[in-house]
N, C-alpha and C positions, 0 to 999 in steps of 0.2 A: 674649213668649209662651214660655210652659216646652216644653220639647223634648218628643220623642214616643218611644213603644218600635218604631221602624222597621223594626228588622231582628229577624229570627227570631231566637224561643232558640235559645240552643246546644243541640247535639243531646243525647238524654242519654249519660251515659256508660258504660254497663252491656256496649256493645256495641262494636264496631268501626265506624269511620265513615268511609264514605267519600264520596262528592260527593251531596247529596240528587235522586234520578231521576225528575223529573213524568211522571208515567202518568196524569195525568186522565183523558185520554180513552180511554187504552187500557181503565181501567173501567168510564167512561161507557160503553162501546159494551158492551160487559159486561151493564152496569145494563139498558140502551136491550132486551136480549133477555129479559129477565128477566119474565115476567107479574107482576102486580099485583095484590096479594094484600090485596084492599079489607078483608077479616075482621080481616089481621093488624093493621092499621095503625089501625083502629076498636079492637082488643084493648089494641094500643099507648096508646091514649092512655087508656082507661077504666082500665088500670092505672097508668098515674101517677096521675089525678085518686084512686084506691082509695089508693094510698102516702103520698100527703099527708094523704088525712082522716083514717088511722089511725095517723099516725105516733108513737109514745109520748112521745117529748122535748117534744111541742109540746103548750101546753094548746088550750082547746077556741079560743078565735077563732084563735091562729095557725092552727091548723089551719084553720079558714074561710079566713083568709086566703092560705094556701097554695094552698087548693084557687082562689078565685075569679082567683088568680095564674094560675094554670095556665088556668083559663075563659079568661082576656085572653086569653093566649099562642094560646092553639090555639083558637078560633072557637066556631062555631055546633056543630059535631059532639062539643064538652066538653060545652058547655053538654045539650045533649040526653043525654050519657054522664051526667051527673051523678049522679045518685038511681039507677042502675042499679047493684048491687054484686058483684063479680065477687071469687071464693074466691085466697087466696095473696097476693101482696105481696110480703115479701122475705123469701125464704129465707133468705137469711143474707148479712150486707152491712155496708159502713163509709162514714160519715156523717160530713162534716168540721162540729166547731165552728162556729157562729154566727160568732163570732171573725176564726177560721183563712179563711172561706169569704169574707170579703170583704179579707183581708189582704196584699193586692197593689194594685201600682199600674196601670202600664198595659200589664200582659200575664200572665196565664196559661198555663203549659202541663202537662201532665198526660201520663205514660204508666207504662202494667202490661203484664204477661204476661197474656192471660185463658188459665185453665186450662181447657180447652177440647176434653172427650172427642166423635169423633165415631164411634157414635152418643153420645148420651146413657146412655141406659142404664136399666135400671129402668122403673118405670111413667110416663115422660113418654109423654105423647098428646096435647100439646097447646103451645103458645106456652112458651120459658125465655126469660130474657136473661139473659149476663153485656153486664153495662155500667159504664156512670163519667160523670165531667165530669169537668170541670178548673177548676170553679169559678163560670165567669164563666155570668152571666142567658141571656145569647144567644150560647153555644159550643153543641157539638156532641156528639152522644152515638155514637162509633164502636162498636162493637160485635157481639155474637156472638150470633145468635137459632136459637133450634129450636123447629121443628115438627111434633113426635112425635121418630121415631127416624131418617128417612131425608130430612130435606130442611134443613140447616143454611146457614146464611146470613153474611157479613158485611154489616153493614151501616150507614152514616151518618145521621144526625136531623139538621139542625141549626135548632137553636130561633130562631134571628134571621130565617128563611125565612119567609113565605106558605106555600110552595110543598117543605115540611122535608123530604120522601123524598127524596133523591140518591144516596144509590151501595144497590147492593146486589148482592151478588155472593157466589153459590154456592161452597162450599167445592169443590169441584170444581175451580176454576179458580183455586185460592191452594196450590198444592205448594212453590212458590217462598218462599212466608210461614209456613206450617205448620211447626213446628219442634218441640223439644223443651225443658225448663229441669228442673233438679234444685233438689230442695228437700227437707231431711230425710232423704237420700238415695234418694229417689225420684224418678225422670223424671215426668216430665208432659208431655201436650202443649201446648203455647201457640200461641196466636197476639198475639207483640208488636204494640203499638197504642201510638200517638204521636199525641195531639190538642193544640193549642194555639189560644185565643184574644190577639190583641196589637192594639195604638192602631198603625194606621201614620201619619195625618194627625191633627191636630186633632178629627176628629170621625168618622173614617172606623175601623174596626173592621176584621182579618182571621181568618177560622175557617179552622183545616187538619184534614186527616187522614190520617195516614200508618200504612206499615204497614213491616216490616222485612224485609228480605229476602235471604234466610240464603246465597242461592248470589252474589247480588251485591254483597254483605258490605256493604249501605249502606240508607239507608230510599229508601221510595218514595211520593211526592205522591199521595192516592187522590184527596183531594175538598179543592179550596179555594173559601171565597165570600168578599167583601169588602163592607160595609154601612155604613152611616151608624148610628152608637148614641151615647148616653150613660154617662158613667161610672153616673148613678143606675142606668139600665135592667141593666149588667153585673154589679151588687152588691144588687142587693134582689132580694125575691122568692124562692120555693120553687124555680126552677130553677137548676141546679147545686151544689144543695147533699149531691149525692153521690156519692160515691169509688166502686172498685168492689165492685160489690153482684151479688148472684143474683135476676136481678125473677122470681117465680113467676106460677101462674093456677090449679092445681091444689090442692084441698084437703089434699094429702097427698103425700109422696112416698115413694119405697120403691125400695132397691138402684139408685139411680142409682150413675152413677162419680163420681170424685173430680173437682170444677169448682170455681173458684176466681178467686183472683190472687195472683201473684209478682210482686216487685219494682217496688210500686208507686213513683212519685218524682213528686214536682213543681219545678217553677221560676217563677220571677216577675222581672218588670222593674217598677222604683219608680217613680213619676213624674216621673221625668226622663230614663222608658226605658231603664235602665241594665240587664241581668242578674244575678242572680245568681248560688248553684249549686244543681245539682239536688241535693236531701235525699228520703230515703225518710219518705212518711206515717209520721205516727208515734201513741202513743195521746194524747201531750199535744195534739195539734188535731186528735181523731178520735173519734169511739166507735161502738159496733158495734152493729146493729141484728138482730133474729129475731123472724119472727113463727111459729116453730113449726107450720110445715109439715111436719116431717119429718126434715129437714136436721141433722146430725151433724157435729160441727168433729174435723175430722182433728188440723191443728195451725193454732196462727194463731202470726205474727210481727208483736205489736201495733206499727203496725196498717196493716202495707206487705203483707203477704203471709197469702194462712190458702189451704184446702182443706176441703172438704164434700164429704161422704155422705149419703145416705140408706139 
């Protein structure tokens, strides 16, 4: 029997590391206060199903196919989102290679800076994401959501779930994660994010989501699940097949601040679980998406780091 990728990737290296700190629960209890924001999470998914059917690299059945992917994944409330078409898509965002998106063995991991003003800024009044994957079918989507100008969110998906909502937690409660990164000689805020899908058994799958944490110089454990999957179910299909992107909802945007990603990287274990090292996305197994909402490229760093305006 060929060996398994058992143990976690190495952390990346961009930062200082010190012993990685589970705070599951200290989240969860977080999440558990948090109200339940039925509109967002209904919003949530009508704009995935809208990003697959319009996506331009795809002809016309990928795209059906995309989309009826996404139908599987997430139930009866896709299915009914279907035919309803909701304004924006992706503001500006990066899309790995057909290729690149299935070219790993048995593990995954994925982490950026999201550049991450809070407020937003500008005419949002409604639903943003910055978000990502790391690749694999049924990992996990950590991520940064706003809701107008004063109610911003971190928050986890993860697609191998029934049950996908798990963390969600108020920027309020992450001063410890909120940091800053320079880029073109400009500060930024970020908040670093570290998601990883890996094989620990034969047949058994583990999702993580970590976040960094700037006073106790090391990352911190937000949300882990472990599942039964297949290599096929981890490499086909319309989910995960992208990097970080700005998901919109609005027709138009105007004088937002500068929102983004830094220092995008991935890694991978071969199948024989072995690690790699982490490389910054690059544009050889990447390219960049705009649907002309608005959105203004500051500078991009094909195709690990860029920054948008409106």
């Amino acid at each position: 029997m060929a060996n398994t990728a058992q143990t976690s990737p190495l952390p990346p290296s961009t930062r200082p590391h010190a012993t990685i700190a589970d705070l599951q629960a200290h989240f969860a209890a977080i999440t558990a206060k948090v109200p339940v924001d039925h509109n967002f999470r209904k919003a949530f998914i009508a704009s995935k199903i809208r990003i697959a059917h319009t996506h331009p690299a795809l002809d016309l059945v990928a795209r059906d196919q995309a989309v009826q992917h996404l139908v599987d994944r997430l139930g009866p409330l896709a299915q009914e989102l279907r035919g309803q078409p909701i304004p924006g898509g992706v503001g500006y965002g990066v899309f790995y290679s057909p290729a690149f998106k299935t070219a790993w063995g048995n593990g995954t991991s994925f982490t950026f800076d999201a550049v991450c003003p809070n407020p937003p800024g500008g005419n949002v009044n409604t639903y943003l994401y910055l978000t990502g994957t790391n690749r694999a079918g049924l990992g996990v989507e950590a991520f940064v959501s706003y809701n107008g100008q004063n109610d911003t969110h971190f928050r986890v998906f993860d697609w191998s779930r029934s049950d996908q909502w798990q963390t969600d937690i108020p920027f309020s409660q992450l001063s410890n994660y909120l940091t800053t990164a320079s880029a073109h000689g400009h500060p930024y805020p970020v908040l670093p994010i570290w998601n990883s899908t890996w094989k620990i058994s034969a047949s058994t799958y583990r999702n993580q989501a970590l976040l960094y944490n700037h006073v106790r110089g090391g990352w911190d454990l937000v949300y882990q699940h472990d599942y039964t999957a297949t290599d096929a179910q981890q490499k086909s299909g319309w989910v995960g097949s992208w990097a970080p992107i700005v998901e919109t909802f609005q027709p138009s945007y105007i004088h937002t601040s500068p929102m983004g990603a830094v220092g995008t990287q991935l890694i991978s274990a071969d199948s024989n679980g072995h690690w790699g090292s982490w490389a910054l996305l690059a544009a050889s197994n990447s390219y960049v998406r705009t649907d002309n909402v608005g959105f203004h490229l500051q500078f991009i760093d094909p195709n690990y780091a860029f920054t948008v305006v409106s």
